[in-house]
N, C-alpha and C positions, 0 to 999 in steps of 0.2 A: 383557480386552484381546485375550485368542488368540480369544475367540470373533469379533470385528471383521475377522477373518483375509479372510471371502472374500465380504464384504458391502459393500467398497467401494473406492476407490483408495488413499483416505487416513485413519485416525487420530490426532485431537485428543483428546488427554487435558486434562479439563477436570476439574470436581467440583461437588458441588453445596452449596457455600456461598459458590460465585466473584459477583463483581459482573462485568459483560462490557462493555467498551466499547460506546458505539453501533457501530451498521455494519460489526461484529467479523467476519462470516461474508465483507461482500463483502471489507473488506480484506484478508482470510488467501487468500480466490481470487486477489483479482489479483495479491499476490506468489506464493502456485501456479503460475501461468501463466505467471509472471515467468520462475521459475525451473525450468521442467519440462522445458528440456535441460541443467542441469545438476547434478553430482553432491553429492545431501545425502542424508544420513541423519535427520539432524532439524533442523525448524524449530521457534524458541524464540520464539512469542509472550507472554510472562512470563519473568523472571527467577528466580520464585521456586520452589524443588520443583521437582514434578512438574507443575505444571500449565503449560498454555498451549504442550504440547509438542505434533508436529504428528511424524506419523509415515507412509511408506508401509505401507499394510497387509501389503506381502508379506515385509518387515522384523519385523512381530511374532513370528511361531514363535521366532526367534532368539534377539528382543529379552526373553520372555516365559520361555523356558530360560534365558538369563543370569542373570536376573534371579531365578528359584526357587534356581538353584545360589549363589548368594553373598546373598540377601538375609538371613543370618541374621547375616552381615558386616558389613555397614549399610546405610545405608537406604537405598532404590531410587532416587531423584534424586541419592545420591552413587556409584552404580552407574553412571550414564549416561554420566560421564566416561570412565571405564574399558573401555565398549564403545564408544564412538568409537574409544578407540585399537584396538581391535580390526575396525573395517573402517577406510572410506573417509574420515571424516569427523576431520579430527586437532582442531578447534577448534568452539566452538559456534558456533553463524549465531542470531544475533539481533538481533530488529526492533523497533528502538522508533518508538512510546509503547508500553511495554506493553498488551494487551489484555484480562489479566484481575486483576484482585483479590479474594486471598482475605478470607473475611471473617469466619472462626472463627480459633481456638487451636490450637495444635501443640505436641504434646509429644515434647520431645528430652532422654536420662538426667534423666529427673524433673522437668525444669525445661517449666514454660508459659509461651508464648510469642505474641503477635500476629503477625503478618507484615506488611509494608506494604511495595509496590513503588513504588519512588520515582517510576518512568515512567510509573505507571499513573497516565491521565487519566481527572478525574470528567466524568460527564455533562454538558455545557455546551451551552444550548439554539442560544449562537452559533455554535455551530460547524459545519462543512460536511459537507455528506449523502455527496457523491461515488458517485452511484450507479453499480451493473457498468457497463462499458463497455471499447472494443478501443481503443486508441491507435495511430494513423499517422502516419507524418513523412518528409519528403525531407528534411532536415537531416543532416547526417553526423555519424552517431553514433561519441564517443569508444569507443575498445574496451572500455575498462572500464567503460562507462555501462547502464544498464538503462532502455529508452524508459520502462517504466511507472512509474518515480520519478515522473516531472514531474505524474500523477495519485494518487499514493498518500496516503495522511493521513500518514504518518510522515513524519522527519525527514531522510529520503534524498532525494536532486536528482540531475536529468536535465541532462549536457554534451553539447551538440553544438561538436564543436571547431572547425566553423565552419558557417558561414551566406550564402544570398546572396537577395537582393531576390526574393521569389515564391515563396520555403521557407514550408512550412508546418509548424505540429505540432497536429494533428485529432485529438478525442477525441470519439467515436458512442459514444451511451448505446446499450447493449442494448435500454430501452425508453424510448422516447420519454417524456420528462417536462417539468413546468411548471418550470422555471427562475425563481427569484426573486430571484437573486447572483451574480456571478460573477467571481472577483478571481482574477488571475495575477500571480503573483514572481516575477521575472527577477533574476538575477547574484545572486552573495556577498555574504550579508546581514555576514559579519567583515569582507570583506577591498576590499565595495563595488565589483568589476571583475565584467566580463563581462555586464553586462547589455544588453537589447536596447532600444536608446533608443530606435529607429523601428522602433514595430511597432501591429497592432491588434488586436484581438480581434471574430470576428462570430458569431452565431448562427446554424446553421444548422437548415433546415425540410426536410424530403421527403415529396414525395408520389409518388413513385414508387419507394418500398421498395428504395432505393439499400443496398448490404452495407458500404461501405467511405469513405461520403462522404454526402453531402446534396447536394440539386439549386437548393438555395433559399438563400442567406445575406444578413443584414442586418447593416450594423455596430452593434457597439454601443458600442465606443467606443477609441481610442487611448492606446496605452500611456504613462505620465508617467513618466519617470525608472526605467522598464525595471517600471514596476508598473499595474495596473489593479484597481479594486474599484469596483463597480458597481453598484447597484441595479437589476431588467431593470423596463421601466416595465410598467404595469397593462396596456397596450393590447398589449405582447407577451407578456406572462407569459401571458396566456390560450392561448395556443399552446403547444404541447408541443414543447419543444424536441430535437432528436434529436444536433445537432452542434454545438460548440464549438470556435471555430477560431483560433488561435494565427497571425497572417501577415505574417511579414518582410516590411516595405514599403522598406529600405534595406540595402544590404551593411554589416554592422557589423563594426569593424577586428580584431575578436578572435572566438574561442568564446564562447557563448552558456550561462550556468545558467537553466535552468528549475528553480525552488524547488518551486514550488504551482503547480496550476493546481486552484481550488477551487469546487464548485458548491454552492448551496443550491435544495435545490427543495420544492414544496407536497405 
């Protein structure tokens, strides 16, 4: 771990008998990005130990002398607590579905044990790729909302406390890809408010190496009762799609949850 010190910004403690979610490396960047003005000590991708903890590197010398001076105390994932309380970080920050499962045995005073993380999700070929990518919006973001929910795989949602007819919420792949899906959830799947009953969804194309938009968009189809799930047809899937466009076509009388905005690509 000290050796990790000045080889790079960040430290994930992992191991090698973990099983790893699909698309585990993009989703821990885009909550990085999410979160890279504000103050954490550690992110908890796993529940369990030591693993799936997500550390800044220049935090280790610290973290790594804590941890020789009292681990003969107990053991180093019940250590972690205890240096939280000693900086900035008074609770854990954790993101589910879990990301990793372990998949050996662990022994604690003599007894063996399995581990199983309840949030850890298996491999499921239907599930959505969500490949890198920057999210924009004119939508007015609640304060306590984080724009990159409305594209994360986890269980966190994007509020805009409100909306008006020509708002948009834009999601630019890093790299242009084939699209073969694309379902957006809107409003409170408990509580059935706030969703956006008039809205649609289009795909956008660029040919001219646009940073923050697309020059080209086609619809692909309008939103049913604040949701869309969509199969993209044969004759555009062959294109690479670059943007994904969310667009308020009516003022709706409340704030707005974005759930998912989910893509599957080739």
């Amino acid at each position: 771990m000290n050796f990790a010190t000045n080889h790079s910004d960040y430290f994930l403690m992992i191991a090698d008998d973990v099983k790893c979610a699909p698309g585990f490396v993009t989703q821990i960047a885009t909550i990085v990005s999410a979160w890279e003005n504000r103050l954490w000590m550690t992110l908890n991708f796993s529940q369990l130990g030591f693993i799936g903890k997500l550390f800044h590197t220049r935090d280790l010398p610290r973290l790594v002398q804590f941890l020789l001076l009292f681990c003969q105390e107990m053991p180093c994932d019940y250590l972690l607590s205890n240096f939280y309380d000693l900086l900035i970080q008074q609770t854990p920050i954790q993101f589910f579905p879990s990301l990793f499962q372990p998949m050996g045995n662990y022994s604690f005073e003599g007894k063996f044990k399995s581990l199983k993380d309840k949030e850890f999700e298996e491999n499921d070929p239907s599930s959505p790729s969500n490949p890198a990518a920057s999210i924009y919006t004119n939508l007015k973001v609640a304060n306590i909302s984080v724009l990159v929910n409305a594209y994360s795989l986890d269980k966190n949602f994007f509020y805009a406390k409100s909306a008006e007819a020509g708002n948009h919420l834009t999601v630019v792949l890093d790299v242009p890809a084939r699209v073969s899906r694309v379902q957006v959830l809107t409003g409170s799947h408990l509580k059935g408010k706030n969703h956006l009953e008039e809205g649609q969804v289009e795909l956008g194309y660029d040919a001219t190496n646009r940073v923050h938009d697309c020059d080209d968009y086609i619809l692909l189809g309008l939103l049913e009762n604040g949701t869309l799930n969509k199969q993209v047809l044969s004759t555009e899937s062959g294109k690479k799609v670059k943007c994904v466009r969310l667009l308020v076509i009516a003022t709706p009388p409340s704030g707005i949850i974005v759930r998912h905005i989910n893509l599957w690509t080739k």
